[in-house]
C-alpha positions as a Markdown table, in Angstrom:
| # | Residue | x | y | z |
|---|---|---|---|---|
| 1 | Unk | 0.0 | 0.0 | 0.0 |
| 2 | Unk | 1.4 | 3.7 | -0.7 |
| 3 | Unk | 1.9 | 6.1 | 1.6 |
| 4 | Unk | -0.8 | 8.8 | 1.4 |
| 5 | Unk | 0.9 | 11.2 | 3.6 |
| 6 | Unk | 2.6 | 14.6 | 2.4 |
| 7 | Unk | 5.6 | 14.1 | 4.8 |
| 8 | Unk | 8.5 | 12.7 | 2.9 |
| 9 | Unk | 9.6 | 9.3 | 3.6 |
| 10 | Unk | 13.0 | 8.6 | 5.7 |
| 11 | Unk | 14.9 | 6.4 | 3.5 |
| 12 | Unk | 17.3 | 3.9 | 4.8 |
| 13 | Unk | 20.6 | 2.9 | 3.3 |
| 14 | Unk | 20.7 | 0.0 | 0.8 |
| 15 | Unk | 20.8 | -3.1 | 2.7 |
| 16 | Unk | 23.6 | -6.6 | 1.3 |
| 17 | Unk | 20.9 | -9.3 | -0.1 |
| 18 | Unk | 21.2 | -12.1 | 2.9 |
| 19 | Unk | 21.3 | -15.5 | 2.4 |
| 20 | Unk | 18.2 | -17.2 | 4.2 |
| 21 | Unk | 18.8 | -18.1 | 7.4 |
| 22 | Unk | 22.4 | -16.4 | 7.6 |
| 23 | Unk | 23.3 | -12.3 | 8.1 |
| 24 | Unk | 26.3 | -12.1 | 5.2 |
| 25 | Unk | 28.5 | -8.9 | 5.9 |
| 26 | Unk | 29.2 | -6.9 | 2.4 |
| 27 | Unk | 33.2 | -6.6 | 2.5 |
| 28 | Unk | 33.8 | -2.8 | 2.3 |
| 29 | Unk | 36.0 | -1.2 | -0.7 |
| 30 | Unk | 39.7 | 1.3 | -0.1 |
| 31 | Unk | 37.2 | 4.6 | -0.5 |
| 32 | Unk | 34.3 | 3.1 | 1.7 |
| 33 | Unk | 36.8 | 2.2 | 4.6 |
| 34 | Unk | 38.9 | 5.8 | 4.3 |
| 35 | Unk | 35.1 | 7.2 | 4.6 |
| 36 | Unk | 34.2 | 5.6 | 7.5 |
| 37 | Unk | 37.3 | 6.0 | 9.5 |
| 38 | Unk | 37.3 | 9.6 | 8.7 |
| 39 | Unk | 33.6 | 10.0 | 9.7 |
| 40 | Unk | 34.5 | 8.0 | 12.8 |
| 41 | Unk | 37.3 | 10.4 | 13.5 |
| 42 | Unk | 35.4 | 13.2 | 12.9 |
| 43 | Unk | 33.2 | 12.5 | 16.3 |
| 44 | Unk | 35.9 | 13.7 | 18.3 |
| 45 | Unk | 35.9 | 17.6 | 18.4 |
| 46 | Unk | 39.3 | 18.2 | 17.3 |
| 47 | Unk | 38.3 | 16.4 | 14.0 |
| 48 | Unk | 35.0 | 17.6 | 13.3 |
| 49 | Unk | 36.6 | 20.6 | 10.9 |
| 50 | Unk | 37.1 | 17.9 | 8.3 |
| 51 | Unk | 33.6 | 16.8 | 7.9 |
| 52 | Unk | 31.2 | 18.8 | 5.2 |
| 53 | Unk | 28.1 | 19.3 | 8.5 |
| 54 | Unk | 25.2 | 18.6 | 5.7 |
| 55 | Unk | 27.0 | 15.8 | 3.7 |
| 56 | Unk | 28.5 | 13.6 | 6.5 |
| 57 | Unk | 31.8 | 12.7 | 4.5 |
| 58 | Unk | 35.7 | 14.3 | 3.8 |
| 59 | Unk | 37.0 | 16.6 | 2.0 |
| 60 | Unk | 39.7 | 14.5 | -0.4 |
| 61 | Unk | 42.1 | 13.5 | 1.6 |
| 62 | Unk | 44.9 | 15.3 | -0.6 |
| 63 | Unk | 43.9 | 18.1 | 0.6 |
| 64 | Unk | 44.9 | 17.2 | 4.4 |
| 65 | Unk | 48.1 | 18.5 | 4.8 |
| 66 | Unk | 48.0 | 21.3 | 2.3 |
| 67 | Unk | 48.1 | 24.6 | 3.3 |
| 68 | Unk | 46.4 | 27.6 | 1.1 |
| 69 | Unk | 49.8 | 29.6 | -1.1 |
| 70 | Unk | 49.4 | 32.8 | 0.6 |
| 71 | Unk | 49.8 | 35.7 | -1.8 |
| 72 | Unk | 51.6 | 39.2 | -0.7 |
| 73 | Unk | 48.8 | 41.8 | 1.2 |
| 74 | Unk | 47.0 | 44.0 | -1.5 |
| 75 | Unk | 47.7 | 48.0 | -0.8 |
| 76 | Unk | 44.0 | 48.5 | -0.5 |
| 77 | Unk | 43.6 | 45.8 | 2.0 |
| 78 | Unk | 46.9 | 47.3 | 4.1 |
| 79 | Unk | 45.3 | 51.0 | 4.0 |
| 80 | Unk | 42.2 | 50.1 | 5.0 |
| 81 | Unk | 43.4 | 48.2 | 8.3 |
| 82 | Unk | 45.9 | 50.7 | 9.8 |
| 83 | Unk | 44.2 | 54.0 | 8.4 |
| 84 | Unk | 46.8 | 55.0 | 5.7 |
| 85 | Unk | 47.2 | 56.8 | 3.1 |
| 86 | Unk | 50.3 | 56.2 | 1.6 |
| 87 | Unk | 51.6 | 52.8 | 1.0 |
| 88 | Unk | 54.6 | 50.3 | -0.4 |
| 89 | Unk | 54.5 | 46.9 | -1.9 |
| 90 | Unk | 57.4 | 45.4 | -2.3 |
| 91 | Unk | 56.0 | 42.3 | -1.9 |
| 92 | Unk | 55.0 | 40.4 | -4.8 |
| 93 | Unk | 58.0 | 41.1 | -7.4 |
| 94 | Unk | 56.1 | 43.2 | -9.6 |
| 95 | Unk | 57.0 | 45.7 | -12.4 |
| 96 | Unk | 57.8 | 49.1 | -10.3 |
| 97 | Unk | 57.6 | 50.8 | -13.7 |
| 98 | Unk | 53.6 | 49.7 | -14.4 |
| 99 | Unk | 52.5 | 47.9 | -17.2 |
| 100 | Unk | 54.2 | 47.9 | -20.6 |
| 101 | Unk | 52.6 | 50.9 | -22.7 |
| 102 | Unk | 51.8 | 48.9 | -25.7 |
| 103 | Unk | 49.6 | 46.2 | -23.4 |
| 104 | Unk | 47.7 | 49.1 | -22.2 |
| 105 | Unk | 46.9 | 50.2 | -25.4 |
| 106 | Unk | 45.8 | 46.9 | -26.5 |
| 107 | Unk | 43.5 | 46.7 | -23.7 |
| 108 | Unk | 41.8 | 49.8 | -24.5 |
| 109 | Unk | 41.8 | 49.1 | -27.9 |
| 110 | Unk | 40.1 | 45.1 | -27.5 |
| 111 | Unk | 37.6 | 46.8 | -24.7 |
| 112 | Unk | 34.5 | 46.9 | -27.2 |
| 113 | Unk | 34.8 | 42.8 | -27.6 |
| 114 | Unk | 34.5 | 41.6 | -24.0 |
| 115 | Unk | 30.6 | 40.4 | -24.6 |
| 116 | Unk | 32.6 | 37.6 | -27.0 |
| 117 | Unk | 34.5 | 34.5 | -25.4 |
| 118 | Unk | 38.0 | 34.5 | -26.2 |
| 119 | Unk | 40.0 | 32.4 | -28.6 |
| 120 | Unk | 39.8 | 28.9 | -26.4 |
| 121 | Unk | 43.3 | 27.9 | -28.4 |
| 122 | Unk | 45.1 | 31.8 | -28.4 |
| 123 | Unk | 45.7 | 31.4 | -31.8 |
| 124 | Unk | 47.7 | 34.6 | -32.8 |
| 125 | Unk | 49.4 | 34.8 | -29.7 |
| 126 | Unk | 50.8 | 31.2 | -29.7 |
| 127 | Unk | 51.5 | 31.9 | -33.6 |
| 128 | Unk | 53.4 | 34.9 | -32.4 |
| 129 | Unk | 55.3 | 33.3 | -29.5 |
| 130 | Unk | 56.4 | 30.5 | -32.1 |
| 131 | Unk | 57.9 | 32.8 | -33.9 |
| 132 | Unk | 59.6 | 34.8 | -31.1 |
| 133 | Unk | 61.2 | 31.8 | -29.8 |
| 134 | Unk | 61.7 | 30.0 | -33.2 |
| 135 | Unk | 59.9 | 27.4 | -32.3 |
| 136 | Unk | 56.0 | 26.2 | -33.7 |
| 137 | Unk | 53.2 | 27.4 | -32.4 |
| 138 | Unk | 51.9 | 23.8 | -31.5 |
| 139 | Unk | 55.1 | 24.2 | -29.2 |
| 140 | Unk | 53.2 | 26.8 | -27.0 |
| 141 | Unk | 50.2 | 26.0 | -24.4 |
| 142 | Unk | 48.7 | 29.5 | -23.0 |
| 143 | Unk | 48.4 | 29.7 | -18.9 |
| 144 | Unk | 46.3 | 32.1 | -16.6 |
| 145 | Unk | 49.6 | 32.4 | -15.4 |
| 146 | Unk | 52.5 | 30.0 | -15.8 |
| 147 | Unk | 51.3 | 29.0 | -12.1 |
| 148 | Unk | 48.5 | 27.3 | -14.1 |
| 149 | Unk | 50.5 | 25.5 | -16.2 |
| 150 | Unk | 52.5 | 23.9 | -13.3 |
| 151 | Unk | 48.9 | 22.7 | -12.1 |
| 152 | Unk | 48.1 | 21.3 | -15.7 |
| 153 | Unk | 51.3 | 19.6 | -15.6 |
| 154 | Unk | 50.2 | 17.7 | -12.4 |
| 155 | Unk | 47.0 | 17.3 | -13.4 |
| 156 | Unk | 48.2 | 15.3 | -17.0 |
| 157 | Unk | 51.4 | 13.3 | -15.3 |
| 158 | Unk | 50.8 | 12.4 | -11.8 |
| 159 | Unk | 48.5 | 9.5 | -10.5 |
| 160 | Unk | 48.3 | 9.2 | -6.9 |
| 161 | Unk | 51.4 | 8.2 | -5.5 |
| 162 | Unk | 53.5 | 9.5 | -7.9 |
| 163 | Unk | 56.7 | 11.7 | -6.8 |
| 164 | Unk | 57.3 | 15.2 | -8.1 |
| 165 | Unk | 61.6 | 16.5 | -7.4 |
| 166 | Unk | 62.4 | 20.0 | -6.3 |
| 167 | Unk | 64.5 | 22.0 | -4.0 |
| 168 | Unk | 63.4 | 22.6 | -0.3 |
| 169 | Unk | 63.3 | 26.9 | -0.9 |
| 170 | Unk | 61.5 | 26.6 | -4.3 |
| 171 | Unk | 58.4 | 28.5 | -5.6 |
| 172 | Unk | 55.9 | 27.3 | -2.8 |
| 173 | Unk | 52.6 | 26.0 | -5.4 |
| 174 | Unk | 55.2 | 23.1 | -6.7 |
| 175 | Unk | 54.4 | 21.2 | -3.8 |
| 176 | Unk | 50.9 | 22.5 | -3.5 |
| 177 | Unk | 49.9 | 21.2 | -7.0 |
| 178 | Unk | 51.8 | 18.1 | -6.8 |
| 179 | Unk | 50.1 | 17.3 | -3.8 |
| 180 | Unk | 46.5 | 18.2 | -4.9 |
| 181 | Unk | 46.5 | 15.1 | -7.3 |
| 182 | Unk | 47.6 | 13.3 | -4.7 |
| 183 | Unk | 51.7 | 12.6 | -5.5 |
| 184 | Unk | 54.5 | 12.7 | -3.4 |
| 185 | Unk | 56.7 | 16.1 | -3.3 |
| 186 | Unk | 60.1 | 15.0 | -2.9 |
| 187 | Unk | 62.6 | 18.0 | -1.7 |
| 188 | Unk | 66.5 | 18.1 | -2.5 |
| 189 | Unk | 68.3 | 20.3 | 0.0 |
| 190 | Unk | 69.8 | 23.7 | -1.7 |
| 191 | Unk | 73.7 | 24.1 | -2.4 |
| 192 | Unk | 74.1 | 27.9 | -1.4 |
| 193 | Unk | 71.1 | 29.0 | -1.9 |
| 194 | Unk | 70.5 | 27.1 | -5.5 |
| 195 | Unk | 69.4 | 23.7 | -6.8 |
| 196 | Unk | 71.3 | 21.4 | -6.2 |
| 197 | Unk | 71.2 | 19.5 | -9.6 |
| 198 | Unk | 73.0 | 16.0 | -8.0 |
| 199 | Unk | 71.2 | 16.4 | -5.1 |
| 200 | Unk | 68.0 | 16.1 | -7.3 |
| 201 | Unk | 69.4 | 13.1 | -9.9 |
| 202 | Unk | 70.3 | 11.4 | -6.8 |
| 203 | Unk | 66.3 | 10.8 | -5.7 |
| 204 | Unk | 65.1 | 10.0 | -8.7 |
| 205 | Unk | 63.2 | 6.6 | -8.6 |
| 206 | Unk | 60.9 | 4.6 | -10.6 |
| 207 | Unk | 58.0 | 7.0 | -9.5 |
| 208 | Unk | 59.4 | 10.0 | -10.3 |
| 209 | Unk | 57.3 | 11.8 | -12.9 |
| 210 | Unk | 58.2 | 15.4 | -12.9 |
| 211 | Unk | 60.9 | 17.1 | -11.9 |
| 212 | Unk | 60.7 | 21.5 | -11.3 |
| 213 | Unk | 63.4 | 23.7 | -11.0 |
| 214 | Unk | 62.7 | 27.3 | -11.1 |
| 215 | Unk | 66.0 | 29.2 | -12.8 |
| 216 | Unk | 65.9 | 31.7 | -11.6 |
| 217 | Unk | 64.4 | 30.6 | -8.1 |
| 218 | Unk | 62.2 | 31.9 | -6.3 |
| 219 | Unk | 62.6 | 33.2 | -3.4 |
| 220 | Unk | 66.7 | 32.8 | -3.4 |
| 221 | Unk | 67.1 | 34.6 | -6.5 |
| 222 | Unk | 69.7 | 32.6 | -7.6 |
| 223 | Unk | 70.3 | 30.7 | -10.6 |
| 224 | Unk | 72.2 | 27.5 | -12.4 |
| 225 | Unk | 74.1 | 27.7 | -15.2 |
| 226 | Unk | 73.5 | 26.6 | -18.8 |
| 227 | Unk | 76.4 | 24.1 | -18.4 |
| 228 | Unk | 75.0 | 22.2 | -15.2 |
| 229 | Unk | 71.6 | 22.0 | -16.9 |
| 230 | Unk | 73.1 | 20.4 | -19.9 |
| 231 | Unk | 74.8 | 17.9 | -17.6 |
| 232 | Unk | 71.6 | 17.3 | -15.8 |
| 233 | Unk | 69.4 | 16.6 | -18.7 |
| 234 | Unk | 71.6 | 14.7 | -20.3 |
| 235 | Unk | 71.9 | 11.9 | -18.0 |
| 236 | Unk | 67.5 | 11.9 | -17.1 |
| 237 | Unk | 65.9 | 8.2 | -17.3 |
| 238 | Unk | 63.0 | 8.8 | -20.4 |
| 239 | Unk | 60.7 | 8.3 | -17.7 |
| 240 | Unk | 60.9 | 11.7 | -15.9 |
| 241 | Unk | 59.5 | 15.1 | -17.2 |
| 242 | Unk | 61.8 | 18.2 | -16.4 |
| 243 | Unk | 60.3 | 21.9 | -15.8 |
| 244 | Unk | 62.3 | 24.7 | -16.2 |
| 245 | Unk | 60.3 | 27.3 | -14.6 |
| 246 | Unk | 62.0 | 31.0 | -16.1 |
| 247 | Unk | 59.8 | 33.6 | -15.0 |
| 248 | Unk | 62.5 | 36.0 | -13.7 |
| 249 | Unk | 64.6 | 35.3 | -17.0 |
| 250 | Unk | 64.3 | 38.3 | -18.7 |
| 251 | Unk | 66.0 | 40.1 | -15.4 |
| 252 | Unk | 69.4 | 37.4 | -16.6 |
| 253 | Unk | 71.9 | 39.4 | -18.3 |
| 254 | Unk | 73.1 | 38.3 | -21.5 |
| 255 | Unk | 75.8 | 36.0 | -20.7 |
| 256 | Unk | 73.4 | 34.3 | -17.5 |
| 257 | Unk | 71.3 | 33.0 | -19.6 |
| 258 | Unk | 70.8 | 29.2 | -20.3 |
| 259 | Unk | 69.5 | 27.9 | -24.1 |
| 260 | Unk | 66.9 | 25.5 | -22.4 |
| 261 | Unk | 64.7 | 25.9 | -25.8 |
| 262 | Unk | 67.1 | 23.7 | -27.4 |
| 263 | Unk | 65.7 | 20.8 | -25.7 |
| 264 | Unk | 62.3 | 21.5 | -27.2 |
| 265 | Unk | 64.1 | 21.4 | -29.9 |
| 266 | Unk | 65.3 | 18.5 | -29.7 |
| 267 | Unk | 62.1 | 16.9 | -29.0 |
| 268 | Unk | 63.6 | 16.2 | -24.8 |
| 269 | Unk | 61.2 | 15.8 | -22.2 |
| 270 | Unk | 61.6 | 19.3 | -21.0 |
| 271 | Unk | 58.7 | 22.1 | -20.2 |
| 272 | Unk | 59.8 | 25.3 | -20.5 |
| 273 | Unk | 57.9 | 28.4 | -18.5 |
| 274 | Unk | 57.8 | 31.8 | -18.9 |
| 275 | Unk | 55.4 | 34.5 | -17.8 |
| 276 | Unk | 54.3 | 38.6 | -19.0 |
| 277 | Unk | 53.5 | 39.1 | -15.0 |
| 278 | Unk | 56.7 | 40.1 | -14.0 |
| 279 | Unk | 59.2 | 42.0 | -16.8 |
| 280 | Unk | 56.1 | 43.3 | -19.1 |
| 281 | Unk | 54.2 | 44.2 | -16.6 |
| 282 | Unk | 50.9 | 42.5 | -16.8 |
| 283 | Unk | 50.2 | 40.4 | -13.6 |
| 284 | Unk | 46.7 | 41.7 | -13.5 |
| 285 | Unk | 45.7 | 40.0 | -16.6 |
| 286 | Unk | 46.9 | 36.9 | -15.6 |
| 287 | Unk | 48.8 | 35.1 | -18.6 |
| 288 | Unk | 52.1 | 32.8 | -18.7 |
| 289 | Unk | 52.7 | 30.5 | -21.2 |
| 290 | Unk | 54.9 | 27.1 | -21.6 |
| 291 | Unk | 57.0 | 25.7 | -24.3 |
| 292 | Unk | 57.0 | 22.1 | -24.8 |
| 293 | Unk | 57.4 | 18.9 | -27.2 |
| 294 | Unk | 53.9 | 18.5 | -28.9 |
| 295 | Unk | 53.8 | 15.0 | -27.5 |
| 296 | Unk | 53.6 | 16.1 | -23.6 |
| 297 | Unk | 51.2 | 19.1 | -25.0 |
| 298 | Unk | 48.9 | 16.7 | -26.5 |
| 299 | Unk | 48.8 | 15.4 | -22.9 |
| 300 | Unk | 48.2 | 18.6 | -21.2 |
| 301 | Unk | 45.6 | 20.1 | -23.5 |
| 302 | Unk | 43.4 | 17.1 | -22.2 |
| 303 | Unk | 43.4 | 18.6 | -18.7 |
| 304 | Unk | 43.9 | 22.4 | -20.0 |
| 305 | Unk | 40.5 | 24.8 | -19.3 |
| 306 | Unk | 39.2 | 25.9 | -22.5 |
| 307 | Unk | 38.8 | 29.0 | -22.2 |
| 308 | Unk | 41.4 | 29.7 | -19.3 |
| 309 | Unk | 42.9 | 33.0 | -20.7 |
| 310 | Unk | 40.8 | 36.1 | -21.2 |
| 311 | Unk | 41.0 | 38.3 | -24.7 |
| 312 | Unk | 42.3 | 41.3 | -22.9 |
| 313 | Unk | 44.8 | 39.0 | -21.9 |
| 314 | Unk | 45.8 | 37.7 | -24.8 |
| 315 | Unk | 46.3 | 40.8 | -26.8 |
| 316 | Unk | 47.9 | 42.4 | -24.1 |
| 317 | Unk | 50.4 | 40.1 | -24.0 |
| 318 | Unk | 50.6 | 39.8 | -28.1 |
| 319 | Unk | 51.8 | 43.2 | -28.2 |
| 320 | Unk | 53.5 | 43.3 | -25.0 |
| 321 | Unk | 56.1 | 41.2 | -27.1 |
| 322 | Unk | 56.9 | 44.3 | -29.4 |
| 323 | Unk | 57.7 | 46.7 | -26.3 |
| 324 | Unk | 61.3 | 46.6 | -26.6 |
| 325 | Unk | 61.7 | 49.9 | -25.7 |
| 326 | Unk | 59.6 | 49.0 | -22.3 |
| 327 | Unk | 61.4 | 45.5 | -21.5 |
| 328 | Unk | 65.0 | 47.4 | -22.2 |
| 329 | Unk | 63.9 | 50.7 | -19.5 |
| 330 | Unk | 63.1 | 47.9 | -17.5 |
| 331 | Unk | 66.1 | 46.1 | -17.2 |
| 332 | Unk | 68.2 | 49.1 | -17.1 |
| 333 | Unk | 65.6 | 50.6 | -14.1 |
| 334 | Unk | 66.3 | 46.8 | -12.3 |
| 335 | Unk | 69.8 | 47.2 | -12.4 |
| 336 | Unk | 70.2 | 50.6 | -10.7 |
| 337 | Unk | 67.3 | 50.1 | -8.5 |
| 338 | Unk | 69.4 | 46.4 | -7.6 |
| 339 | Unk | 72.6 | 48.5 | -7.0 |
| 340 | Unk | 71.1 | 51.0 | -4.6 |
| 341 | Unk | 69.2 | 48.3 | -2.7 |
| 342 | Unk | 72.3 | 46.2 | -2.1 |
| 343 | Unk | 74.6 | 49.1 | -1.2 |
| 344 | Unk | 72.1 | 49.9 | 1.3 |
| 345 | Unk | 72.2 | 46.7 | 2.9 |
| 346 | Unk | 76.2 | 46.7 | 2.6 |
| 347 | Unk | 76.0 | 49.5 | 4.7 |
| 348 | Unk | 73.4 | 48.4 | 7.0 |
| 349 | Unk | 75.5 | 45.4 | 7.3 |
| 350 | Unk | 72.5 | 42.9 | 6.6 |
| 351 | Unk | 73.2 | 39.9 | 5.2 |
| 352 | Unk | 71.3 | 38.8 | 1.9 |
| 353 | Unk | 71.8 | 36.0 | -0.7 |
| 354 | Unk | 73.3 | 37.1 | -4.2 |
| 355 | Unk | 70.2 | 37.8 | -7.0 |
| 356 | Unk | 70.0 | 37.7 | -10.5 |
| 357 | Unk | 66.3 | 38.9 | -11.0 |
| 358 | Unk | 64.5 | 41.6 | -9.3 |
| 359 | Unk | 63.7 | 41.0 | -5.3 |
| 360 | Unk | 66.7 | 39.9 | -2.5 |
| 361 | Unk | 66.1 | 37.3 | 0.1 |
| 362 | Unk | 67.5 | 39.5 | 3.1 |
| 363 | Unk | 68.1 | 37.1 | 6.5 |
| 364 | Unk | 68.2 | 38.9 | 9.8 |
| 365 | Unk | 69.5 | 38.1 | 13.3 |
| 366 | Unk | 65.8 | 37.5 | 14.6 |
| 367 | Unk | 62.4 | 36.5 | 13.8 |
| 368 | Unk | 61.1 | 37.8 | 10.4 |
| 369 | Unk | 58.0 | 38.4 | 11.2 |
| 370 | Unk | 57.9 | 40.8 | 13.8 |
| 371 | Unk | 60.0 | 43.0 | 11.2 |
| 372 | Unk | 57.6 | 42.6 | 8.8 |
| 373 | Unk | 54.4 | 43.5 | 11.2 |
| 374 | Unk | 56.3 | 46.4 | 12.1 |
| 375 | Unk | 57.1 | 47.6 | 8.4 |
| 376 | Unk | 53.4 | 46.7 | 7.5 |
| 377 | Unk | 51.9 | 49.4 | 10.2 |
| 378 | Unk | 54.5 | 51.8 | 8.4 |
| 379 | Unk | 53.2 | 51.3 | 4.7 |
| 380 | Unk | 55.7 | 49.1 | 3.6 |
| 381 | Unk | 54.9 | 45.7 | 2.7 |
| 382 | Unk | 57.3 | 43.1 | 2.3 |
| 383 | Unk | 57.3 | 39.2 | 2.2 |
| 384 | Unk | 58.2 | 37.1 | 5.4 |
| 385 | Unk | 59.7 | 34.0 | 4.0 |
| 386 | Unk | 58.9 | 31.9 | 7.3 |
| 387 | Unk | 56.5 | 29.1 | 4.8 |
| 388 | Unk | 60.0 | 28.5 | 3.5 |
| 389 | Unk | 61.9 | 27.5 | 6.4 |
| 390 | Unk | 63.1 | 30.4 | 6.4 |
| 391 | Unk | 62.0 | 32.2 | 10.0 |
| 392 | Unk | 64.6 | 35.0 | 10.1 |
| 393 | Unk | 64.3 | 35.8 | 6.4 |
| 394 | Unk | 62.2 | 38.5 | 4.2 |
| 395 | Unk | 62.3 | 39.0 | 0.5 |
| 396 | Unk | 62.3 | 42.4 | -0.9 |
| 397 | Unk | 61.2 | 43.9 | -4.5 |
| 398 | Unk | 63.3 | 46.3 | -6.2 |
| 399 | Unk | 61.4 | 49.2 | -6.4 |
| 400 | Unk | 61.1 | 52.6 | -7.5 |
| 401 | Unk | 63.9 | 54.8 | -6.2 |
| 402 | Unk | 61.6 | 57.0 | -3.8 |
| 403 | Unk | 59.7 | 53.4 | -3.0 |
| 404 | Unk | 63.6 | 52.2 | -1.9 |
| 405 | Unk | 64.1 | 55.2 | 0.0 |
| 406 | Unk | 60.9 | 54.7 | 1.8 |
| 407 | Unk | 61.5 | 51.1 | 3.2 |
| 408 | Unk | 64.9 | 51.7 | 4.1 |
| 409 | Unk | 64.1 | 54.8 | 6.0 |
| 410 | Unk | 61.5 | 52.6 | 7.7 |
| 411 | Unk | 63.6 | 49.4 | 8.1 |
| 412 | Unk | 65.8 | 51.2 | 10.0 |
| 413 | Unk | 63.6 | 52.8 | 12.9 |
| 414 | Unk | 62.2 | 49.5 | 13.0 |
| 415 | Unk | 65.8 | 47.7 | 13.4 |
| 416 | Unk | 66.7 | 49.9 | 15.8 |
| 417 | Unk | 64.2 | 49.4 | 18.1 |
């Protein structure tokens, strides 16, 4: 007989068929048994912050041990907390001289076409970025960011399990984005302040899927040479896929820099990285891009968003290549900028490690942090490097002279106290 009552019916969870006369227990599966310990775990208070209240399971459990990449504080967010009116950021490595003219004018110029989706593929700028690098434009995949590219990387190559090789003070979303798919971040020890390329090749294993150095690095500053990169790749099992993250190259000077395209080229399994956030200028827009074989490409376009760069991006960037005149004030303004900052600390007698791109890791004879609280109230903010390992540590931007001048003039009252 049906229920004739409006109140809906409390239904009860699929029972195992029984044999007659016997109660037969269903055997439970891996994700069945992970779900009940983890509800059973979660009825002790400490553990309840796991559990979704209305859906009664975990979150994955990937996402455990992760903890959220903490960007540097927004100006707005900084004057609106301690009442100010003017303030620094030399926090996030950004371009002290603004965006590069020509992007802005393609912005303007493309503003009349946001009601249209953008180009899923980025056509002409991939087309263009062939050509710049002399390479072919099925070479290029496009990036909100070349941060998203190291997630698409992940998400293509590693299965659960899997191990993922960097260096213990390397660009903080490696490990995030290795562990999100649930691999295994493996971390080398530094050699002075720089991968350590034997250190890497010696923990390679048969899981090792992906290995990411960032050249420069971020936050050391530092950087390997084209000859130790050579060496390195030339001795990789087939089995490993090596990232060459360059978003600080355009700071190198001429004779820094490594010829890691060659091993496109030649076809290697090697994924280069590069970025318009930080020497054009454009971090707002959100676009990187990575240079790769076509045969790891056709692998990552699987897992790439379709439509995960925006047409203001994309032309910004397009023509951002063509601002020669821009990228050349901005390497010159990097170098003096760089000078005065590092005379300043000379004199200060703080210790820092040697940079080739455009911020200094500064390490102090006390906690970080309280430094950096103290500059924040002041208007100038920096970036405590204590999610490093690095508890007495700060990186610092090169900025604008007066921007320089500003910090220092604060670091110091705050140093003396």
């Amino acid at each position: 007989m049906k229920n004739k009552t409006s109140e809906p019916i409390e239904t009860e969870r699929p029972r195992v068929p029984s044999v007659k006369g016997k109660k037969r227990k269903r055997k439970l599966t891996d994700i069945e048994t992970m779900q009940r310990k983890v509800i059973d775990e979660a009825k002790s208070p400490s553990k309840k912050k796991l559990i979704f209240p209305r859906l009664g399971y975990s979150r994955r459990m990937a996402l455990k041990d992760i903890r959220p990449y903490e960007p540097g504080r927004p100006i707005s967010e900084v004057q609106r907390r301690y009442g100010l009116d003017h303030v620094v950021k030399l926090a996030s490595n950004e371009n002290p001289l603004g965006p590069s003219p020509l992007a802005m004018e393609a912005v303007k110029r493309e503003l009349n076409q946001l009601h249209r989706y953008p180009d899923a593929g980025g056509f002409e700028l991939r087309r263009k970025l062939g050509d710049h690098h002399d390479v072919n434009m099925s070479n290029v995949i496009l990036g909100n960011g070349s941060t998203e590219i190291v997630e698409i990387l992940c998400e293509a190559f590693l299965d659960p399990g899997d191990e993922a090789i960097t260096s213990e003070q390397a660009f903080f979303k490696y490990v995030i984005s290795v562990r999100w798919m649930g691999g295994v971040p493996v971390l080398a020890p530094m050699k002075n302040w720089t991968f350590d390329l034997d250190a890497i090749y010696e923990r390679i294993t048969d899981k090792t899927k992906l290995i990411f150095i960032a050249n420069p690095n971020n936050p050391t500053g530092t950087c390997v040479s084209d000859k130790e990169i050579a060496r390195f790749i030339e001795k990789l099992p087939d089995h490993v896929i090596t990232v060459l993250d360059e978003a600080y190259c355009e700071f190198l000077e001429e004779n820094e820099r490594p010829d890691t395209l060659r091993y496109v080229r030649e076809e290697r399994n090697v994924v280069v990285l590069r970025t318009f956030s930080k020497a054009y200028g454009i971090a707002g827009l959100r676009i990187g891009y990575g240079i790769a074989p076509e045969h790891l490409l056709e692998e990552m376009n699987i897992v790439r968003e379709a439509f995960n760069t925006s047409h203001l991006a994309q032309a910004a960037a397009y023509d951002a290549l063509d601002d020669k005149e821009f990228l050349k004030r901005t390497r010159e303004h990097n170098r003096e900028s760089k000078r005065m900052v590092l005379e300043k600390l000379d004199k200060l007698g703080i210790e820092y490690t040697p940079t080739s791109t455009n911020f200094v890791l500064i390490h102090l004879d006390r906690p970080a942090i309280d430094i950096f609280k103290s500059l924040l109230v002041r208007g100038v903010i920096v970036r405590p490097m204590r999610g490093y390992g690095l508890p007495n540590s700060l990186r610092i931007t090169f900025g604008l002279i007066e921007e320089n001048e500003f910090l220092f003039k604060h670091l110091e009252a705050v140093l003396a106290i």
